[in-house]
C-alpha positions as CSV (number, residue, x, y, z in Angstrom):
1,X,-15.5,-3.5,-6.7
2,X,-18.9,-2.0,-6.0
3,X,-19.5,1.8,-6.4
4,X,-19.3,4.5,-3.9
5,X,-22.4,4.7,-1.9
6,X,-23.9,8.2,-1.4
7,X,-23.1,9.2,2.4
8,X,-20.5,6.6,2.1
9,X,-17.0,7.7,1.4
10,X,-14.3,5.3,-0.1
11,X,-10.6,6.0,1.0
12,X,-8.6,6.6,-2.4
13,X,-4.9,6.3,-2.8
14,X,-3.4,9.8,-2.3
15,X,-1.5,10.0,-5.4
16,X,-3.7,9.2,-8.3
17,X,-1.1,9.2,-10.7
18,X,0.4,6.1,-9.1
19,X,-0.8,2.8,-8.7
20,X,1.4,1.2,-6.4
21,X,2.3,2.5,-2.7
22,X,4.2,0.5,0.2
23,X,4.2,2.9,3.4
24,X,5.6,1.5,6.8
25,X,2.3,0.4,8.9
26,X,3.0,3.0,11.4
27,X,2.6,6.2,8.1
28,X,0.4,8.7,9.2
29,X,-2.9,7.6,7.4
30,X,-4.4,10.3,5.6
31,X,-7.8,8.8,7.1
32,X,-8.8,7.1,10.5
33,X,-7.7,3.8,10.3
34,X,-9.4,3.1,13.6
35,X,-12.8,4.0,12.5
36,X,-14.5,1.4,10.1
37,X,-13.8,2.5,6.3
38,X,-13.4,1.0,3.1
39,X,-10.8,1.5,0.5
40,X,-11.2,1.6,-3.3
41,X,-8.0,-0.5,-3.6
42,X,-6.2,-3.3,-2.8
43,X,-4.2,-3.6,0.7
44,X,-1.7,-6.4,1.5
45,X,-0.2,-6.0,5.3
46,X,3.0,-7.2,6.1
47,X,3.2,-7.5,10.0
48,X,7.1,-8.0,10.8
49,X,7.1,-7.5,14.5
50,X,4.5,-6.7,17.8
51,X,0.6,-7.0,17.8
52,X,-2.8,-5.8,17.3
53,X,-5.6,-7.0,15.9
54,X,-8.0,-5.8,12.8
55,X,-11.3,-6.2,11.5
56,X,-11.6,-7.2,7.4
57,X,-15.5,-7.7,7.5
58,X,-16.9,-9.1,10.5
59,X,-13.9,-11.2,11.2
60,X,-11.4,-10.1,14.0
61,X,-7.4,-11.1,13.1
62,X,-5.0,-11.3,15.3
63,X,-1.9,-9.4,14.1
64,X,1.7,-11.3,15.0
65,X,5.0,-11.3,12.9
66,X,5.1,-13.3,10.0
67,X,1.2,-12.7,9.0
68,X,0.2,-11.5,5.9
69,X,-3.4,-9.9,5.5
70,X,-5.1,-9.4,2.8
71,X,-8.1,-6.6,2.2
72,X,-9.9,-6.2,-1.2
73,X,-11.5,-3.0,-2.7
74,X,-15.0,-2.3,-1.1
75,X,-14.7,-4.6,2.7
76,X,-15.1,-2.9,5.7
77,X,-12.0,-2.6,7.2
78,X,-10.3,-1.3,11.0
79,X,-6.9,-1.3,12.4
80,X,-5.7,-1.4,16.1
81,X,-1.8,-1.7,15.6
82,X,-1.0,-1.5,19.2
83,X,2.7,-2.6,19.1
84,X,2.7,-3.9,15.2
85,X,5.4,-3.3,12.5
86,X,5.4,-3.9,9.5
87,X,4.5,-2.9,5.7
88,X,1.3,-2.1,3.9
89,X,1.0,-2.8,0.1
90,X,-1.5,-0.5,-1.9
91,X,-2.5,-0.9,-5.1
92,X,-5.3,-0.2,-7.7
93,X,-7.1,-3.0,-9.5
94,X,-5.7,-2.3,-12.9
95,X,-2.3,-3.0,-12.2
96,X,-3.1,-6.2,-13.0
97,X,-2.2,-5.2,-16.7
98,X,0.9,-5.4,-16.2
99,X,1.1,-8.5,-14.0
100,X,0.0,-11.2,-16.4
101,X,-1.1,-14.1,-16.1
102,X,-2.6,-12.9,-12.8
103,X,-6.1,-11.0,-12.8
104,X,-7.5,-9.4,-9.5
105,X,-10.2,-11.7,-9.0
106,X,-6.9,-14.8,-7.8
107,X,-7.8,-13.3,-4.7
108,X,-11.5,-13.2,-4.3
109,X,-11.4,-16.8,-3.1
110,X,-8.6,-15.8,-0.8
111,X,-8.8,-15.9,3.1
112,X,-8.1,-12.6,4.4
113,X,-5.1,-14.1,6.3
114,X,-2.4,-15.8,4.5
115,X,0.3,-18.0,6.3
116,X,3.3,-19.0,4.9
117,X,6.8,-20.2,6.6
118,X,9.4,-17.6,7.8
119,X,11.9,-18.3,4.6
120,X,8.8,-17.1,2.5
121,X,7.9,-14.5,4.3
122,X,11.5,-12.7,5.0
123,X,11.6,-13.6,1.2
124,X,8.3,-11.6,0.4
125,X,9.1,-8.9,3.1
126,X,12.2,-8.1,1.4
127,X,10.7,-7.8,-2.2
128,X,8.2,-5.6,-0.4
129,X,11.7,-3.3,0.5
130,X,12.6,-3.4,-2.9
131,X,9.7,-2.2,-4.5
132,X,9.5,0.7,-1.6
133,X,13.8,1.6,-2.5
134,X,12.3,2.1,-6.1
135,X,9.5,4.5,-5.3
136,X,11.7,6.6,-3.6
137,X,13.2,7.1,-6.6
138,X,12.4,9.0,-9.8
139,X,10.1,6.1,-11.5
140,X,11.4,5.4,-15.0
141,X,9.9,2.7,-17.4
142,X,12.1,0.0,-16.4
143,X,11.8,0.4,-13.1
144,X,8.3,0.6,-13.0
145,X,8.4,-3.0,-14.2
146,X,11.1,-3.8,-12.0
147,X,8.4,-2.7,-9.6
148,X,5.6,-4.8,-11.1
149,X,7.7,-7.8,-11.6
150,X,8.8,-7.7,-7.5
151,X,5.1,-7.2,-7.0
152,X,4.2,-10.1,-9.1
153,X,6.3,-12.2,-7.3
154,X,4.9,-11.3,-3.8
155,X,1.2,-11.8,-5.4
156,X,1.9,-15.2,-6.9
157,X,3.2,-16.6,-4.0
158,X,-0.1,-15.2,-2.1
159,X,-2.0,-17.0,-4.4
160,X,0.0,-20.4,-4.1
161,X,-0.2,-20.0,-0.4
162,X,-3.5,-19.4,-0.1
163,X,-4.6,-22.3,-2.5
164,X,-6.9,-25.0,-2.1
165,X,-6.2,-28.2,-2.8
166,X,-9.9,-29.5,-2.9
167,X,-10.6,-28.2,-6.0
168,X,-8.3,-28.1,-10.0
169,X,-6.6,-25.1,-10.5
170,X,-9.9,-24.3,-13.5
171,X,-12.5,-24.7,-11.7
172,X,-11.0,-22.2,-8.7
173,X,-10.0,-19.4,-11.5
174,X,-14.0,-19.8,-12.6
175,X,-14.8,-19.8,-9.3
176,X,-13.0,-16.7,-8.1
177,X,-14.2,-14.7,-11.7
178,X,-17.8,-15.4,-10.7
179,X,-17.6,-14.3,-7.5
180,X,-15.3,-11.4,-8.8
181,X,-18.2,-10.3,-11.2
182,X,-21.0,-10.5,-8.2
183,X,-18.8,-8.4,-6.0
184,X,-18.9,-5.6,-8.6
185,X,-22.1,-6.0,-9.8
186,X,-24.4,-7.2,-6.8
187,X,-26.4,-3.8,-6.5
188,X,-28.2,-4.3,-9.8
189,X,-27.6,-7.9,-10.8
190,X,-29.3,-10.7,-9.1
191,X,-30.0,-13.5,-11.9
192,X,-27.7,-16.3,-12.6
193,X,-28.5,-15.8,-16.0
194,X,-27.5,-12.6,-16.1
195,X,-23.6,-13.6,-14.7
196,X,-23.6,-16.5,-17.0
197,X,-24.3,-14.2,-19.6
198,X,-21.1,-12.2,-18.6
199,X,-18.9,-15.6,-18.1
200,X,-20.2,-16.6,-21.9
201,X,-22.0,-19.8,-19.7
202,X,-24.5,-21.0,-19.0
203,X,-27.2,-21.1,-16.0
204,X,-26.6,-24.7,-15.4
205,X,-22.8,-24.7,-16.0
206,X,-22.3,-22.2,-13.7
207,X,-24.9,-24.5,-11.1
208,X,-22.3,-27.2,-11.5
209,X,-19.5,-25.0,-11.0
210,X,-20.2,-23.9,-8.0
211,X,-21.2,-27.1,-6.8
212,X,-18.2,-28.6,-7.3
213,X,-16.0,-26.1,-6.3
214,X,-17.7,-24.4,-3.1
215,X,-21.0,-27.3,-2.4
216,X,-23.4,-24.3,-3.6
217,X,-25.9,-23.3,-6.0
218,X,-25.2,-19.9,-8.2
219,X,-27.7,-18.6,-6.9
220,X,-26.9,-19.3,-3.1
221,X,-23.5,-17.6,-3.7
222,X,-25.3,-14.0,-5.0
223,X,-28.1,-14.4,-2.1
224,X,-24.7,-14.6,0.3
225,X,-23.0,-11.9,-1.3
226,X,-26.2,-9.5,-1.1
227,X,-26.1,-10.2,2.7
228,X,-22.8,-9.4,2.7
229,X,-23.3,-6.4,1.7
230,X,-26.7,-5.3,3.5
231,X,-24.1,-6.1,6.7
232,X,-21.8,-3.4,5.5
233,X,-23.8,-1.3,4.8
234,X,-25.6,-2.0,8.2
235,X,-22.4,-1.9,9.9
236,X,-21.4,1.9,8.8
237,X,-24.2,3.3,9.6
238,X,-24.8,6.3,7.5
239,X,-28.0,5.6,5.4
240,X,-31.6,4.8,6.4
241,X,-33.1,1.2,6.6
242,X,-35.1,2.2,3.6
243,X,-32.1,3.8,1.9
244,X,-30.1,0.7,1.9
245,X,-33.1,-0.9,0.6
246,X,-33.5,1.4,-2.3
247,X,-29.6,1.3,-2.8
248,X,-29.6,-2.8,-3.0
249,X,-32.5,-1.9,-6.1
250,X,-34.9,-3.9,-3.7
251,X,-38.4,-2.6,-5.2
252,X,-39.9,-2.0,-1.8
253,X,-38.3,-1.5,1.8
254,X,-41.1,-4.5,2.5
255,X,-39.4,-6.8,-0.4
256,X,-35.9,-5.7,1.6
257,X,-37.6,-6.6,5.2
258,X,-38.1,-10.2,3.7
259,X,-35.4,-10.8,2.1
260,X,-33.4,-10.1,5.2
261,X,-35.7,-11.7,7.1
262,X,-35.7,-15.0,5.5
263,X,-31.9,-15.1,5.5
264,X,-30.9,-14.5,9.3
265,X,-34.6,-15.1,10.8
266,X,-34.0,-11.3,11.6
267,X,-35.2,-7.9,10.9
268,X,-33.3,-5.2,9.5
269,X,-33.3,-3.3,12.3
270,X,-32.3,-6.8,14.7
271,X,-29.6,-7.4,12.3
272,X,-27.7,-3.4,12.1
273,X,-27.8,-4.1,16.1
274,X,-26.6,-7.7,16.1
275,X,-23.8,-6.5,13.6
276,X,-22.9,-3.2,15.4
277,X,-22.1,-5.7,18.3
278,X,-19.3,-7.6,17.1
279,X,-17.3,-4.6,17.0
280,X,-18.3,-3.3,20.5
């Protein structure tokens, strides 16, 4: 997703040779899972028994057996796992080369929670044991796509569950690319031309895309995005007013104050205290 930020450090998967990890949620973290943080991977969180609740960007989540969470590289994330159980699914975006026809940006139009009925999930939770049994183990070639083909599964049927039925199954993948591409690209990229360009669209295409699909203009979609990450980077604190404007590739902290401004009728400086409160 987006770069590291100086001053900002992302949490990387211990084992870089690896690309796939399922830990019980009660592993010792090699990081503070209470404190806010965000991860350079992809998290899927099995809850299988007791509570707690969590933070994935500024929405709080109730955590009770038979949820399924879902956190994407670069949110800001926290756990409180009180009495919760379960399994946590990490796994670097390019897996997805091996788990055709899926790409990682199925899940950028994803809710962060994911229901499904208790068949499904006991059904998920146990290809989730699976995949952990063959970990353990010395990893050869085929069970490294025994691996990837378990995880498929469990991905697939995320992507099902969390479907909407408002919109053709083209127009969402479309959707869920562009947004993909903004995510990654938001710090320097601001022109719908310049993400049509990438699509191999057009301006206007890409207009009545996301009409149809989300009731918005292209361009609405990147100003939302660019808030969402000024409230990030707000929310954790570590640079300057000024250095998240220079950051964002705003030309002037004034141009920044506007921006903001004209989005949430607040300053900056309103906003970082607004946000810091919803955590409190």
């Amino acid at each position: 997703m987006s770069r590291a930020t100086p001053g900002i450090d992302y949490v990387h998967l211990p084992d870089e040779g690896r690309l796939l990890e399922i830990q019980p949620l009660d592993y010792p973290n090699p990081y503070d899972y209470k404190q806010l943080h965000r991860h350079d991977y992809f998290e899927v969180i099995f809850i299988e028994s007791g509570t707690g609740n969590q933070f994935i960007d500024f929405n709080k989540l109730a955590m009770a057996p038979g949820n399924i969470f879902i956190v994407y590289p670069g949110q800001v994330h926290l756990m409180n796992r009180q009495s919760a159980n379960g399994l946590v699914v990490q796994f670097r975006k390019n897996i997805f080369e091996y788990l055709h026809p899926l790409k990682h940006h199925n899940f950028y139009l994803q809710a962060s929670g994911v229901h499904c009925d208790a068949v499904t999930f006991s059904h998920l939770y146990d290809l989730c044991g699976r995949i952990q049994s063959l970990l353990q183990q010395p990893f050869t070639v085929l069970s490294r796509h025994k691996a990837c083909s378990y995880l498929q599964i469990i991905l697939i049927s995320l992507v099902e569950a969390g479907q909407g039925q408002s919109v053709d199954n083209k127009t969402s993948m479309a959707l869920a690319q562009y947004i993909s591409l903004i995510t990654e690209n938001i710090r320097h990229k601001r022109k719908v031309s310049e993400y049509a360009e990438l699509m191999n669209s057009t301006p206007d295409k890409l207009n009545e895309l996301c009409k149809k699909g989300l009731g918005k203009t292209a361009l609405e979609i990147i100003h939302e995005e660019l808030m969402l990450e000024i409230r990030r980077l707000l929310l954790l604190d570590e640079l300057s007013l000024k250095e998240i404007a220079y950051e964002l590739n705003f030309d002037t902290p004034g141009n920044f104050n506007a921006f903001v401004k004209a989005k949430t009728g607040m300053t900056p400086g309103q906003l970082q205290q607004s946000v810091l409160e919803i955590y409190n």
